[in-house]
C-alpha beads as a LAMMPS data file, in Angstrom:
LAMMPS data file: protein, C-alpha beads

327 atoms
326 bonds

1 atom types
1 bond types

-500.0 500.0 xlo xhi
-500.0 500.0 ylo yhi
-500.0 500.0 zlo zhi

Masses

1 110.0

Atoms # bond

1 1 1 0.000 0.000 0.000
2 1 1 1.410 3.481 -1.377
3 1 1 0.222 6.834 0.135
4 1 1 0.686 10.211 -1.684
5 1 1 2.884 13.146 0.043
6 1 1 -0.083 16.100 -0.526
7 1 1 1.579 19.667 -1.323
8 1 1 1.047 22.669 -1.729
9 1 1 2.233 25.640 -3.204
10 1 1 1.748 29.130 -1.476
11 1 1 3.793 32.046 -2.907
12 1 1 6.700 29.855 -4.057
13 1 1 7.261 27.585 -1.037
14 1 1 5.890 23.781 -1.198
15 1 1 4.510 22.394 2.152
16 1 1 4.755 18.846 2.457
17 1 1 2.465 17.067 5.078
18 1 1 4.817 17.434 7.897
19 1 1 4.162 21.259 8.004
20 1 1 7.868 22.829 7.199
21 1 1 8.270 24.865 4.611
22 1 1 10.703 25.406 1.801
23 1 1 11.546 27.822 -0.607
24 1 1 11.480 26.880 -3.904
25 1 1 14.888 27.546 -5.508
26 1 1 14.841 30.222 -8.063
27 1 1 17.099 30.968 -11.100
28 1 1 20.220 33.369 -10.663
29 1 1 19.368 37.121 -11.591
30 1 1 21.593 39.272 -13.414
31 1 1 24.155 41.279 -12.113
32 1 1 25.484 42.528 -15.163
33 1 1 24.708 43.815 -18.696
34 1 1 25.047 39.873 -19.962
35 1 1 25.733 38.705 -23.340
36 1 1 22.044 40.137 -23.851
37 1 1 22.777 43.427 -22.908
38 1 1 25.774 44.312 -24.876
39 1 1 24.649 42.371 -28.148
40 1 1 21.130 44.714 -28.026
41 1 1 23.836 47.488 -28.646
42 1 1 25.304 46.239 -31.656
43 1 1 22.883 46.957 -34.745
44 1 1 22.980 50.830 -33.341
45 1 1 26.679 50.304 -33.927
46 1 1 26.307 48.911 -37.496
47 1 1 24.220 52.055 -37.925
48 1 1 26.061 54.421 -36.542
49 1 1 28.002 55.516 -39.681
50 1 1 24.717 55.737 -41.684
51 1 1 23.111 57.995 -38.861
52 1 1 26.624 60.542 -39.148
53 1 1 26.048 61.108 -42.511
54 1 1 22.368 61.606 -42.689
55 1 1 22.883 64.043 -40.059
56 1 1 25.366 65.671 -42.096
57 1 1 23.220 65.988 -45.277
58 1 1 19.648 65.687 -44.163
59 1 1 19.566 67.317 -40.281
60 1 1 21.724 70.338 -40.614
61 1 1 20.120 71.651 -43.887
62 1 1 16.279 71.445 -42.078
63 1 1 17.933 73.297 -39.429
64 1 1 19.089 76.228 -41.573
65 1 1 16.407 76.197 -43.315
66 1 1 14.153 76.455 -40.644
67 1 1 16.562 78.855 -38.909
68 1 1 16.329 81.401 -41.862
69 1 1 12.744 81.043 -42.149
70 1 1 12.295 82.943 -39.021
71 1 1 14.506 85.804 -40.048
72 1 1 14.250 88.828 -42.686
73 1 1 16.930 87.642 -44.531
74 1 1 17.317 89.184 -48.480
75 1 1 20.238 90.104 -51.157
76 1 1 20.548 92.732 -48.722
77 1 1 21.869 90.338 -45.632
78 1 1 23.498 87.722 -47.822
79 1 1 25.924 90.135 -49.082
80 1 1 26.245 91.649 -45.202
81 1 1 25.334 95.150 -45.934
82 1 1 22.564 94.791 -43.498
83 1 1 22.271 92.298 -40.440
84 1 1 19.625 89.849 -40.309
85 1 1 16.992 90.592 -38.069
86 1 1 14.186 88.203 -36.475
87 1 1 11.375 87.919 -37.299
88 1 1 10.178 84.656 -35.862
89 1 1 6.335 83.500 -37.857
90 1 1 6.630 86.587 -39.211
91 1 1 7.310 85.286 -42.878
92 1 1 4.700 82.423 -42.222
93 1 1 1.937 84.642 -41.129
94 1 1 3.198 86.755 -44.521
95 1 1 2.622 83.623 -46.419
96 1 1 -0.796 82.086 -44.942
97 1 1 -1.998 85.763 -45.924
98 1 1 -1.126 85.778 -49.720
99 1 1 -3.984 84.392 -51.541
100 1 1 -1.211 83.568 -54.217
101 1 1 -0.147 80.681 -51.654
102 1 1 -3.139 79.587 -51.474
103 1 1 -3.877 78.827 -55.357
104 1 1 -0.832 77.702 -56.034
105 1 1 -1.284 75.134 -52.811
106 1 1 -4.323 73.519 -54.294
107 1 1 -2.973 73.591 -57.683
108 1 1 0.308 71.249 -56.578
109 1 1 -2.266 69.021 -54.065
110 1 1 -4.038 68.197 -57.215
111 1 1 -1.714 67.983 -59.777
112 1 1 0.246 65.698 -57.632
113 1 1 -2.530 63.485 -56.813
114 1 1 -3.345 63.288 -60.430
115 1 1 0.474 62.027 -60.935
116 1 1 0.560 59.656 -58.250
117 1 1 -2.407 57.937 -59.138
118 1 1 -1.362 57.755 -62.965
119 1 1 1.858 56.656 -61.798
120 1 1 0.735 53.440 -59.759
121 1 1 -2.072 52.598 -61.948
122 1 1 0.197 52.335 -65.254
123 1 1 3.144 50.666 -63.262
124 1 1 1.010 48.269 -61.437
125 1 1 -1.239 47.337 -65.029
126 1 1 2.924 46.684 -66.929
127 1 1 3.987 44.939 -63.705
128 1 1 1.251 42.561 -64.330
129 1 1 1.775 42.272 -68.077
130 1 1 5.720 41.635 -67.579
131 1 1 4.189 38.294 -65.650
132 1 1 1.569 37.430 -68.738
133 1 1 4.297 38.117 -71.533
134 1 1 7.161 35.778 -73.243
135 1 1 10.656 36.258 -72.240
136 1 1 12.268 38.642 -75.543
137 1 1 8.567 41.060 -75.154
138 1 1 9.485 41.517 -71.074
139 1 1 13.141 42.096 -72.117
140 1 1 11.930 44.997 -74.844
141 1 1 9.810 46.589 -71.647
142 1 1 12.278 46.061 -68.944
143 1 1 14.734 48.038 -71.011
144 1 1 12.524 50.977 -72.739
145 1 1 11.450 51.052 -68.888
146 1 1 14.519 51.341 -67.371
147 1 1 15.886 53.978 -70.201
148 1 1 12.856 56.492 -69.500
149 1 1 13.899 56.141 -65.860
150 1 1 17.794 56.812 -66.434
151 1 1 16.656 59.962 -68.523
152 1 1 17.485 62.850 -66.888
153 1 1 14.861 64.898 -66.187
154 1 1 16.190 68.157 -68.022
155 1 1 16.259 65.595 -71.092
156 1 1 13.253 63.938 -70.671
157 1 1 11.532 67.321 -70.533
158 1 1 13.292 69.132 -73.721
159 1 1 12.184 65.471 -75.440
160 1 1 8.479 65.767 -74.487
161 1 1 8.257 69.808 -75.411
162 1 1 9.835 68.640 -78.883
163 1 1 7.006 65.891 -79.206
164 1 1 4.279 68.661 -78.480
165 1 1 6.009 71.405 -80.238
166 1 1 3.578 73.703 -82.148
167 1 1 5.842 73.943 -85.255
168 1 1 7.513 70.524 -85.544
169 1 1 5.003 68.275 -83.289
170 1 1 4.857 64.953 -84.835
171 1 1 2.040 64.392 -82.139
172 1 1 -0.043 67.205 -83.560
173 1 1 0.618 65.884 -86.993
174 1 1 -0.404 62.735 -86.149
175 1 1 -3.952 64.008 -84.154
176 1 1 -4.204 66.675 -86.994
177 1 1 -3.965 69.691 -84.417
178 1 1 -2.370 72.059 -86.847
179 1 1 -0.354 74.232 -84.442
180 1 1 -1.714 73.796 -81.302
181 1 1 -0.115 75.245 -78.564
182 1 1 -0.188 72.547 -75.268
183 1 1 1.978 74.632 -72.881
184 1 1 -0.527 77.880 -73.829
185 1 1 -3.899 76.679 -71.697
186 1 1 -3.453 75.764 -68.028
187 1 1 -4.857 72.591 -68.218
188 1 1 -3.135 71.651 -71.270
189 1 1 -0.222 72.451 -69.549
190 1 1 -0.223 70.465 -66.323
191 1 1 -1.613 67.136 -68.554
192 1 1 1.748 67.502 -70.834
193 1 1 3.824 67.956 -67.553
194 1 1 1.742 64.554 -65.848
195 1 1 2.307 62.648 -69.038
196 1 1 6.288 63.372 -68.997
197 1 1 6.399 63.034 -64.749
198 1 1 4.137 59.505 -65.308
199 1 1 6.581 58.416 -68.495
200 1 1 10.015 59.081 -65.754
201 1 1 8.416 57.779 -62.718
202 1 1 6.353 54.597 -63.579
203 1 1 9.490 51.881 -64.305
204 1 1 9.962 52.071 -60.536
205 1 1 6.664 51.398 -59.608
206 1 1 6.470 48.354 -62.412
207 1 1 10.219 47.550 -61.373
208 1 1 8.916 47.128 -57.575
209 1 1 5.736 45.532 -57.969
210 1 1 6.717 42.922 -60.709
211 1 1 9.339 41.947 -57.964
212 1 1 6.474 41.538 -55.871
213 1 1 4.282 39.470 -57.948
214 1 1 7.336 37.412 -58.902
215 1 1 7.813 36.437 -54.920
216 1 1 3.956 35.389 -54.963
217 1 1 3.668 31.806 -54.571
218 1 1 2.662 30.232 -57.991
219 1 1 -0.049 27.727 -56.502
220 1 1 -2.064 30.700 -55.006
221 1 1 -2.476 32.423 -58.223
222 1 1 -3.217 29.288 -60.143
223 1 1 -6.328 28.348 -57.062
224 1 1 -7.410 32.057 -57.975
225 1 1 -7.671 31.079 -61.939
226 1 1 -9.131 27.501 -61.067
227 1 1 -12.030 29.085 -59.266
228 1 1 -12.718 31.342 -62.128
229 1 1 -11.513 34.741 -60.785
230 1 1 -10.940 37.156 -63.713
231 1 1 -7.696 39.034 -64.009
232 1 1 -8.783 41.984 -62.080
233 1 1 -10.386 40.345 -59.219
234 1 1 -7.202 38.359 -58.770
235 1 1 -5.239 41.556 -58.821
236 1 1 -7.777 43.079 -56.077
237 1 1 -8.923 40.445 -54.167
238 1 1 -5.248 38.367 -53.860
239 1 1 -2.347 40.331 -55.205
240 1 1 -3.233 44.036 -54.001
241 1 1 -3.097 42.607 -50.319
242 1 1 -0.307 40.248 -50.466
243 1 1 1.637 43.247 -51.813
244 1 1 0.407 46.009 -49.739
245 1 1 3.387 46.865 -48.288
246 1 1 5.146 46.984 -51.304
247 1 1 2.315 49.260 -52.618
248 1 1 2.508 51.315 -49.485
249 1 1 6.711 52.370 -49.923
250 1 1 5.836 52.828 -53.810
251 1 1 2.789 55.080 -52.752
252 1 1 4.702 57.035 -50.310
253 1 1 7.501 57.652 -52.384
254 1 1 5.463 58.867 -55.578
255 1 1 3.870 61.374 -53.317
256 1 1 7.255 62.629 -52.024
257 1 1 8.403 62.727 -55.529
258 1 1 5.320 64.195 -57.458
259 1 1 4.813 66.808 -54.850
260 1 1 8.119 68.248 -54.926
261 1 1 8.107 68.455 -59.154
262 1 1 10.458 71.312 -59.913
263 1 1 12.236 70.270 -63.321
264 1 1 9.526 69.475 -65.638
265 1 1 7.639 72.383 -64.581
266 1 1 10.092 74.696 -64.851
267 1 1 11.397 73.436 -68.023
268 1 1 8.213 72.671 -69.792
269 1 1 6.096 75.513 -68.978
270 1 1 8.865 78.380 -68.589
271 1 1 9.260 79.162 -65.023
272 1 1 5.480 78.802 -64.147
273 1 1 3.840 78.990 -67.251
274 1 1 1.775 82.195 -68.435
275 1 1 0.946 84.788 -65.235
276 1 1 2.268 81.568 -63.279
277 1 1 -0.796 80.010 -63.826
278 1 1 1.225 76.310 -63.756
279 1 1 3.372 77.165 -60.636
280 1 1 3.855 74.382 -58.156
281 1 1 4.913 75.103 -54.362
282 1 1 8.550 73.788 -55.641
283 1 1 8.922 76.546 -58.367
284 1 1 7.175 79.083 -56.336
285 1 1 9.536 78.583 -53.247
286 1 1 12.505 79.221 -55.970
287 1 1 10.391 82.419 -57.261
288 1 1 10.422 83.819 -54.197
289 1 1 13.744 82.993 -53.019
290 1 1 15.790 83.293 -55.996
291 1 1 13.961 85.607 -58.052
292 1 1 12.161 88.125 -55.615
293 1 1 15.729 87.803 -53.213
294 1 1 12.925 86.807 -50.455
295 1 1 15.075 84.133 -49.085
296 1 1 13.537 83.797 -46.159
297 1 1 9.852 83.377 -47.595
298 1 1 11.093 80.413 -49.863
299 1 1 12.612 78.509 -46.514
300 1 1 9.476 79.306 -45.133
301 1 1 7.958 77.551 -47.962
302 1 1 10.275 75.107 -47.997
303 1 1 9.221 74.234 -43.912
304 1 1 5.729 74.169 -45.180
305 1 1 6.223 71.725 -47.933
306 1 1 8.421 69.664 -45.622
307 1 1 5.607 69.732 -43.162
308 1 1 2.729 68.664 -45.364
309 1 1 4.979 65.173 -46.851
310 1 1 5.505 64.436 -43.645
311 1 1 1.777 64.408 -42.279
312 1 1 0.906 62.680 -45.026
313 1 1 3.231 60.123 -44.705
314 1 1 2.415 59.736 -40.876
315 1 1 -1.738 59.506 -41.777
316 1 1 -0.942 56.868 -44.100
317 1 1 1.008 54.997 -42.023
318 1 1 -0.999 54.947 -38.949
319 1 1 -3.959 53.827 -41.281
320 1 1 -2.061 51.274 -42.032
321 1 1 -0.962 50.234 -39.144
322 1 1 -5.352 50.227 -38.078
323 1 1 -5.671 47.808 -40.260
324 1 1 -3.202 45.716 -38.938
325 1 1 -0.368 46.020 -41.538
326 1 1 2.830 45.347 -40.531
327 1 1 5.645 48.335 -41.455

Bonds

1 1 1 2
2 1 2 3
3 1 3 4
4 1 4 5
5 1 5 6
6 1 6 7
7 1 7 8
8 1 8 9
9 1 9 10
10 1 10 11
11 1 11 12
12 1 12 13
13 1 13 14
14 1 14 15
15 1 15 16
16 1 16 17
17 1 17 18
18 1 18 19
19 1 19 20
20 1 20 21
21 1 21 22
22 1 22 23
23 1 23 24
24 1 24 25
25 1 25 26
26 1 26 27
27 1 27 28
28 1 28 29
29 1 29 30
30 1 30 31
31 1 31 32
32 1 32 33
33 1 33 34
34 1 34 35
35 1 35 36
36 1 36 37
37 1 37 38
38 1 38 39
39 1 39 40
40 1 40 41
41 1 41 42
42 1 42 43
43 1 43 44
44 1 44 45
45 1 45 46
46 1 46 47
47 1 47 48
48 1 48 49
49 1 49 50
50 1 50 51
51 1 51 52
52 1 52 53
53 1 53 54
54 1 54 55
55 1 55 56
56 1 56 57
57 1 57 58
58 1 58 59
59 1 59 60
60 1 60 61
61 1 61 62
62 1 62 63
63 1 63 64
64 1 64 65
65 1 65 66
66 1 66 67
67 1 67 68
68 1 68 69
69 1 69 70
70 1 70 71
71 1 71 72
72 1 72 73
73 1 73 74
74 1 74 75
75 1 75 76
76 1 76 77
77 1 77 78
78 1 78 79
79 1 79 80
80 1 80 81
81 1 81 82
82 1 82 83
83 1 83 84
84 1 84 85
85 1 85 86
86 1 86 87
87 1 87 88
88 1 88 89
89 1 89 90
90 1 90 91
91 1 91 92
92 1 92 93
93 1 93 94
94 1 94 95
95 1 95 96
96 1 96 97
97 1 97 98
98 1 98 99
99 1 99 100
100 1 100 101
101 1 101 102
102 1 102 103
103 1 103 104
104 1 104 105
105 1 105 106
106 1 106 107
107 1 107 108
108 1 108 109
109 1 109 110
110 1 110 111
111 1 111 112
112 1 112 113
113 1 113 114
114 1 114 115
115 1 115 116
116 1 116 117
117 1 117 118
118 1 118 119
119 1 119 120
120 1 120 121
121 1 121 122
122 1 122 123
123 1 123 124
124 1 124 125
125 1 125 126
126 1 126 127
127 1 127 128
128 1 128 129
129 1 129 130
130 1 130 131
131 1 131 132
132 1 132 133
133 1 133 134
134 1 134 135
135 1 135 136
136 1 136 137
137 1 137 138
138 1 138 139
139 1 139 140
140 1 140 141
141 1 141 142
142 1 142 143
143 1 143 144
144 1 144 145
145 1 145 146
146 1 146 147
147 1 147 148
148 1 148 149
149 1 149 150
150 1 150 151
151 1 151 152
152 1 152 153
153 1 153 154
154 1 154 155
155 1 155 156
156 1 156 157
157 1 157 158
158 1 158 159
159 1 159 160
160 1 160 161
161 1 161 162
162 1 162 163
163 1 163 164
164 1 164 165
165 1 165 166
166 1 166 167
167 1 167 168
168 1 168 169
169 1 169 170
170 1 170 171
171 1 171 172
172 1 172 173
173 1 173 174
174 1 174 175
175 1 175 176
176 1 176 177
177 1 177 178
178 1 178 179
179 1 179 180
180 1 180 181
181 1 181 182
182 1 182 183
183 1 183 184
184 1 184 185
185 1 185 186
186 1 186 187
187 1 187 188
188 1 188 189
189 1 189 190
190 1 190 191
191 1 191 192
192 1 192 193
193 1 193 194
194 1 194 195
195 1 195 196
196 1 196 197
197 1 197 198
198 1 198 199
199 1 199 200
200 1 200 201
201 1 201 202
202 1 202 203
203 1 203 204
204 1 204 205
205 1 205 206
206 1 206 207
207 1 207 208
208 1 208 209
209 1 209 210
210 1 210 211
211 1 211 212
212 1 212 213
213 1 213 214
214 1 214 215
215 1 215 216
216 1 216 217
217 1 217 218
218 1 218 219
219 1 219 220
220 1 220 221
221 1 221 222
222 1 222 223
223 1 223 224
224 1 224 225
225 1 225 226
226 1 226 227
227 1 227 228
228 1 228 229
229 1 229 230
230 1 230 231
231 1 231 232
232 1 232 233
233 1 233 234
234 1 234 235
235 1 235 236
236 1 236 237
237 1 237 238
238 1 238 239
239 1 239 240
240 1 240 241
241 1 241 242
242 1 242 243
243 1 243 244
244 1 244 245
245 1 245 246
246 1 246 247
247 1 247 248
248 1 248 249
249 1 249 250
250 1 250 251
251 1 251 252
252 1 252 253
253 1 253 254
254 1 254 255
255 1 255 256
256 1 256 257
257 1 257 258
258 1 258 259
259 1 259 260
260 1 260 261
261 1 261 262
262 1 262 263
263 1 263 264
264 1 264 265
265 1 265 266
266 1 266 267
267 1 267 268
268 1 268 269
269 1 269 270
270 1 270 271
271 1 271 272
272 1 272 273
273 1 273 274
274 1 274 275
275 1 275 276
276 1 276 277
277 1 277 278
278 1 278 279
279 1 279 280
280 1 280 281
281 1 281 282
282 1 282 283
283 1 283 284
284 1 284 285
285 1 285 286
286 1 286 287
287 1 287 288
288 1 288 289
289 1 289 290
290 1 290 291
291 1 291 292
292 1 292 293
293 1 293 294
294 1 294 295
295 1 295 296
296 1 296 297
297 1 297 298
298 1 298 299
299 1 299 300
300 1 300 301
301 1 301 302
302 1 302 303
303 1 303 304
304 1 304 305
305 1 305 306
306 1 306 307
307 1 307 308
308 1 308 309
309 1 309 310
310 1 310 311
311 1 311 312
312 1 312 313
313 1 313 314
314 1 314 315
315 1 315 316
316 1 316 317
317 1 317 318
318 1 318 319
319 1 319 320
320 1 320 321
321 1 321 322
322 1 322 323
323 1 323 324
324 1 324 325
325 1 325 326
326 1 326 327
């Protein structure tokens, strides 16, 4: 006959039957840093040179250019014949009050919405067709693709006003527009300038994404065709959120790009077009700073703009991150 030793556990002791306690023995604690402690360190070391230099080249420039934004600094200061004097929100007070601001605001919000979306929507439809195309056909597209994104933008801009050129525009030949003037009308204007930021910036979106589809697993898509899903609804209903983080750094970085259009603008329209009725925040901040000698106003412009990408890119990404996305 075998009897059972009853125990029990109160606040780690054990109590056999006789009544004595013990204590549980516990694990050693830490006295030091550990092997723990000083590998957690290491990565910040890896990093370290990384961080130097993008405080070097990103940091210090926001900080003068957020330092002369709050001063009255003109040709007149630059060259020292007068000190610089402060001003604090002075200049952004000045530039919330200029209706100019304003229009020319709303003009680059839409104009680079309209270029983002363009953007992603032709990358992501050639991303697709690299994956439904023979091997010589992707070659062709990889490569004109990848030559309209190695184009300078200077070039790809003098190349585009050539194609629209009143005088010598095969294009207008071709539509039988006589000598039609596309950089005269605003609207005309901005769609030329979308069609040449689209043709510059669309390989990396179709570059990225086709990567994407390409790390897809095979038997996925092929479940998608057996159950009769057409083309787009595999696209929106299996690819789009397998590759939404992909999407998401593509998105992001078409809205810092297409915001902050300077060259084609500049270059295609003339400074602003007509009365500056095609100015974008990017070429007005260089109006005001480089052509007015209002240096001060155009950092002040420049904080804005820096502002508004950056609460963008913050709402997106907490939007993402409701939904459960990992970043």
């Amino acid at each position: 006959m075998t009897t059972d030793t009853p125990v029990a556990a109160v606040r780690g002791r054990t109590r056999p039957a006789d009544g004595r306690s013990r204590a549980t023995p516990r694990p050693p604690r830490r006295t030091g840093p550990g092997p723990r402690g000083r590998a957690g360190g290491i990565p910040w070391l890896y990093l370290a040179p990384a961080l130097v230099v993008l405080g070097a080249l990103l940091v210090y420039p926001i900080y003068q250019l957020g330092l002369i934004s709050l001063f009255h600094y003109t040709q007149a200061q630059v060259s020292g014949g007068q000190p610089a004097t402060f001003e604090g929100l002075g200049n952004y007070r000045r530039l919330l009050a200029d209706e100019q601001f304003w229009q020319v605001l709303g003009a680059t919000v839409v104009f680079a919405a309209a270029c983002v979306l363009s953007t992603l929507a032709v990358g992501c439809a050639l991303a697709v067709l690299l994956t439904r195309v023979r091997a010589l056909p992707r070659l062709a597209l990889m490569l004109a693709a990848l030559g309209a994104w190695a184009t300078p933008a200077v070039t790809g801009s003098t190349v585009w006003l050539f194609l629209f050129d009143p005088d010598f525009s095969p294009v207008n030949r071709l539509l039988g527009l006589g000598d039609h003037s596309w950089t005269y009308g605003r609207f005309s204007a901005f769609f030329l300038v979308l069609l040449e930021v689209v043709w510059c910036s669309f390989p990396f979106v179709m570059v990225t994404v086709y990567a994407g589809i390409r790390s897809v697993p095979a038997e996925v898509l092929e479940a998608a065709s057996l159950d009769g899903a057409s083309q787009w609804r595999i696209w929106r209903s299996v690819l789009a959120p397998m590759l939404r983080p992909i999407l998401t750094v593509v998105t992001i970085q078409s809205v810092i790009w297409d915001f902050k259009v300077f060259t084609q603008i500049y270059v295609m329209t003339g400074g602003g077009g007509i009365a500056g009725q095609n100015l974008v925040l990017n070429v007005y901040a260089y109006q005001q700073a480089f052509a007015s000698s209002q240096y001060s106003l155009g950092s002040a412009i420049g904080v804005v703009m820096l502002l508004i990408l950056l609460a963008v890119t913050l709402v997106y990404l907490r939007l993402l991150r409701r939904q459960g996305e990992e970043l």
